[in-house]
mmCIF file of the C-alpha atoms, coordinates in Angstrom:
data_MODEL
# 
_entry.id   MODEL 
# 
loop_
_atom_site.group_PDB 
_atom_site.id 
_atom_site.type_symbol 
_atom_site.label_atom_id 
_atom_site.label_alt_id 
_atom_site.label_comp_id 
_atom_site.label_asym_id 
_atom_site.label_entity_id 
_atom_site.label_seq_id 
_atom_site.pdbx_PDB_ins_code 
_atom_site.Cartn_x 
_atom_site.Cartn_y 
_atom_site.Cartn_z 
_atom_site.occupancy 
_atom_site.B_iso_or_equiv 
_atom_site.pdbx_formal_charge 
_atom_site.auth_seq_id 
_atom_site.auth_comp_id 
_atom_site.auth_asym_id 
_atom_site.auth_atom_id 
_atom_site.pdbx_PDB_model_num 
ATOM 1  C CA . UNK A 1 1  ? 5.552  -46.515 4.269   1.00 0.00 ? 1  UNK A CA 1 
ATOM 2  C CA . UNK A 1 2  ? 4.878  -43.121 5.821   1.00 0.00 ? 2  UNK A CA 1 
ATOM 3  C CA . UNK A 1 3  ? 8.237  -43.386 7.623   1.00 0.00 ? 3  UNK A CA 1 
ATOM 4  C CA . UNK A 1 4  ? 10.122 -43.807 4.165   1.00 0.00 ? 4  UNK A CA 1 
ATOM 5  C CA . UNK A 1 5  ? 7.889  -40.606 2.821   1.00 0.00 ? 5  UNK A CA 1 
ATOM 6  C CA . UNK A 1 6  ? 9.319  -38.588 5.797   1.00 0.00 ? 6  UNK A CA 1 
ATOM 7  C CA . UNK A 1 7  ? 12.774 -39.487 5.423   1.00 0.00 ? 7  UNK A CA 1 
ATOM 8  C CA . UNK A 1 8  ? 12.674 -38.494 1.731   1.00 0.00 ? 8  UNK A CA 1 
ATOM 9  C CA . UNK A 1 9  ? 16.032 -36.667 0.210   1.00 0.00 ? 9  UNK A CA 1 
ATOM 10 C CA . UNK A 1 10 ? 13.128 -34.162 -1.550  1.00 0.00 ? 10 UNK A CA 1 
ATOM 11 C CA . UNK A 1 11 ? 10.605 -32.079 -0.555  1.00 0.00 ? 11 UNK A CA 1 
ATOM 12 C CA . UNK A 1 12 ? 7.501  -30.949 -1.410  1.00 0.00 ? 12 UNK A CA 1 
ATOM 13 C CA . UNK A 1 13 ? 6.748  -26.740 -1.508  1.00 0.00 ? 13 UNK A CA 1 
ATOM 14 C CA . UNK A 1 14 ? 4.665  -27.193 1.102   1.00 0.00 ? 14 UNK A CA 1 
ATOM 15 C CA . UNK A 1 15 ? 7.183  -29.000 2.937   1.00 0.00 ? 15 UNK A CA 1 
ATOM 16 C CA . UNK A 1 16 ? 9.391  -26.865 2.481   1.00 0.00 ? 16 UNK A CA 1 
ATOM 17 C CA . UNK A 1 17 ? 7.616  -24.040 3.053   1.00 0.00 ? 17 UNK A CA 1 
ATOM 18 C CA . UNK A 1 18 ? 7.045  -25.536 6.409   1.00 0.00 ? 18 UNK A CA 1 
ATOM 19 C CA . UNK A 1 19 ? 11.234 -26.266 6.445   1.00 0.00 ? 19 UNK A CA 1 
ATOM 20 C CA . UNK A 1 20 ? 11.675 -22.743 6.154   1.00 0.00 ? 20 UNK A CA 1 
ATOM 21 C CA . UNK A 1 21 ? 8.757  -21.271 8.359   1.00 0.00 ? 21 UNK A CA 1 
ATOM 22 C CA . UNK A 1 22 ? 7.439  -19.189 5.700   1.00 0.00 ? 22 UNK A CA 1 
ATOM 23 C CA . UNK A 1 23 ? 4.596  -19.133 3.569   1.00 0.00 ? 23 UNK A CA 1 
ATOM 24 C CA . UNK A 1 24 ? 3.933  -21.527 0.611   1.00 0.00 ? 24 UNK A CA 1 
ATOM 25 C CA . UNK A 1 25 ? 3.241  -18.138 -1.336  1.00 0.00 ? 25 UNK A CA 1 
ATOM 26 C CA . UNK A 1 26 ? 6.260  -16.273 0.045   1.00 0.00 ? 26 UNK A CA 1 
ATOM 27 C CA . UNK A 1 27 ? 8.604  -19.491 -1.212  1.00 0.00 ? 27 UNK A CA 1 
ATOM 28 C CA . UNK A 1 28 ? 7.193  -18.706 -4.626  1.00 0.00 ? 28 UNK A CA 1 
ATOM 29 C CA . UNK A 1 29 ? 7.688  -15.499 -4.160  1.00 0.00 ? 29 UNK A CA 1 
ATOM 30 C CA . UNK A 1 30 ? 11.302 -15.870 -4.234  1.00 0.00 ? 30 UNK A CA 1 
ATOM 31 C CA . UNK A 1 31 ? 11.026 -18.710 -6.529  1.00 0.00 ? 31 UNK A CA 1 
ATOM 32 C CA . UNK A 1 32 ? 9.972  -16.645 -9.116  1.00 0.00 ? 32 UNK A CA 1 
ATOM 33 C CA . UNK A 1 33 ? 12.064 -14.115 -8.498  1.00 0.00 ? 33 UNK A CA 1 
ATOM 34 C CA . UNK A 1 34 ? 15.404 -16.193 -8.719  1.00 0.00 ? 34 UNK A CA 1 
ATOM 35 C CA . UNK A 1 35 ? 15.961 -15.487 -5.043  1.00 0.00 ? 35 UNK A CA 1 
ATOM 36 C CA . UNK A 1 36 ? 15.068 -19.148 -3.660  1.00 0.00 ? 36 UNK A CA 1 
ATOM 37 C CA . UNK A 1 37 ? 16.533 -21.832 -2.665  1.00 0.00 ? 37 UNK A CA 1 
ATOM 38 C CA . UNK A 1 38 ? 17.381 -24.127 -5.404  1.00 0.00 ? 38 UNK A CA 1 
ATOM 39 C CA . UNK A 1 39 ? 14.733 -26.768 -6.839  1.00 0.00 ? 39 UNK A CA 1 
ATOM 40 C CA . UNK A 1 40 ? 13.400 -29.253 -8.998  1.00 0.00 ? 40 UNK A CA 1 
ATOM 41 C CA . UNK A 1 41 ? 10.350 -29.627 -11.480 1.00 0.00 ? 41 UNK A CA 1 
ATOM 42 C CA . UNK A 1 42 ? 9.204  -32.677 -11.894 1.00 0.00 ? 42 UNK A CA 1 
ATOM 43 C CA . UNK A 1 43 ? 6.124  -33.008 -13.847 1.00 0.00 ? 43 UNK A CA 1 
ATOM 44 C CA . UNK A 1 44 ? 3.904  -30.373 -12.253 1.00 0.00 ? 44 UNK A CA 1 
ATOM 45 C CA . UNK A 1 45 ? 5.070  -30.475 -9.030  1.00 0.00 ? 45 UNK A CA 1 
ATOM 46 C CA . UNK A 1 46 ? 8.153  -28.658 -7.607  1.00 0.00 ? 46 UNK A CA 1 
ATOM 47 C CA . UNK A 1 47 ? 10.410 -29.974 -4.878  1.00 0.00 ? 47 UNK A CA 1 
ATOM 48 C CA . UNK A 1 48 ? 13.275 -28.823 -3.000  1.00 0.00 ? 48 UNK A CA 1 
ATOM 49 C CA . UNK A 1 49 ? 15.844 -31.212 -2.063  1.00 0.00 ? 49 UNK A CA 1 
ATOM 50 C CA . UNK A 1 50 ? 17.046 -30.693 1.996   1.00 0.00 ? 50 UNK A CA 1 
ATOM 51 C CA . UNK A 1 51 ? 20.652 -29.577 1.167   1.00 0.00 ? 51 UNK A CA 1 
ATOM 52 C CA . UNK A 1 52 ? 19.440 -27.011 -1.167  1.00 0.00 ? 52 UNK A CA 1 
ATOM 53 C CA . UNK A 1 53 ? 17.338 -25.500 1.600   1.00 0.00 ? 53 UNK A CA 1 
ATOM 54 C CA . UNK A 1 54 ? 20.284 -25.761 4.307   1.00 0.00 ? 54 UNK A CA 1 
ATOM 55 C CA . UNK A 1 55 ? 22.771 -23.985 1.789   1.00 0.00 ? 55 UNK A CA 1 
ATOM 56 C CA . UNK A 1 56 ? 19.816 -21.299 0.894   1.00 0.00 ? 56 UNK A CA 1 
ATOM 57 C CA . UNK A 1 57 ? 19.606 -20.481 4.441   1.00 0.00 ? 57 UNK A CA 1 
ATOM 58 C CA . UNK A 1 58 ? 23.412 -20.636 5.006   1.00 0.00 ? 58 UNK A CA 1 
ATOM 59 C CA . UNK A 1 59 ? 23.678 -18.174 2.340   1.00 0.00 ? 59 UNK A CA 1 
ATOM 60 C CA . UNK A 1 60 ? 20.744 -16.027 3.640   1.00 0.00 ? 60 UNK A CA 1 
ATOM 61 C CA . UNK A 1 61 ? 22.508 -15.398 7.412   1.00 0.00 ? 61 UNK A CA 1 
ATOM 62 C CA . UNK A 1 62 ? 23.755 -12.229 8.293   1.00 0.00 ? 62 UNK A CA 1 
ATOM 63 C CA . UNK A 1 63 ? 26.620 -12.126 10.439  1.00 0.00 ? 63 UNK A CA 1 
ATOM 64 C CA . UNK A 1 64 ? 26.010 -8.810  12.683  1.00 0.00 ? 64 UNK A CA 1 
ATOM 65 C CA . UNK A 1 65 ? 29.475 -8.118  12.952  1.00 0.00 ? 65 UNK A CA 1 
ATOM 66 C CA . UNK A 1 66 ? 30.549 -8.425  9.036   1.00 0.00 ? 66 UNK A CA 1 
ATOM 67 C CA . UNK A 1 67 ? 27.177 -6.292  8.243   1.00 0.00 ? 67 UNK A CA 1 
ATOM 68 C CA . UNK A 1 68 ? 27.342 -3.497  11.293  1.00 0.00 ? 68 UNK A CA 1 
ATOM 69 C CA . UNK A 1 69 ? 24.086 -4.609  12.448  1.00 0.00 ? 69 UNK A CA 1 
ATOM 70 C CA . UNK A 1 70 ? 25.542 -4.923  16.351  1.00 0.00 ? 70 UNK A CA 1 
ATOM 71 C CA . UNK A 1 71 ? 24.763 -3.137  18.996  1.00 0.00 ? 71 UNK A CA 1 
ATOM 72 C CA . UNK A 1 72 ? 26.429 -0.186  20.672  1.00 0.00 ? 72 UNK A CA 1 
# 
């Protein structure tokens, strides 16, 4: 049983807090400001699916080059 409940398609804000390495309060954060990752209410409990963290993060990283962040 507990290996099904890690292998899960969705996780829980804590979770994915953890996911992340952030702060259950900073994911809300940009929850409700529209600036998180993708997710899903079910009932009273939120959940982020895997692939909607993975393309949240793909979309948050900066390339140094395109952005002028590189070193001289």
């Amino acid at each position: 049983m507990e290996k099904q409940a890690h292998q899960s398609k969705y996780l829980k804000a804590c979770e994915a807090a953890r996911y992340l390495r952030c702060s259950v309060r900073t994911l809300a954060r940009h929850r409700a400001a529209g600036t998180g990752p993708r997710f899903i209410r079910q009932g009273g409990q939120i959940l982020y699916s895997i692939e909607a963290l993975e393309e949240w993060i793909e979309i948050n990283t900066v390339n140094p080059i395109m952005s002028g962040l590189v070193a001289s």
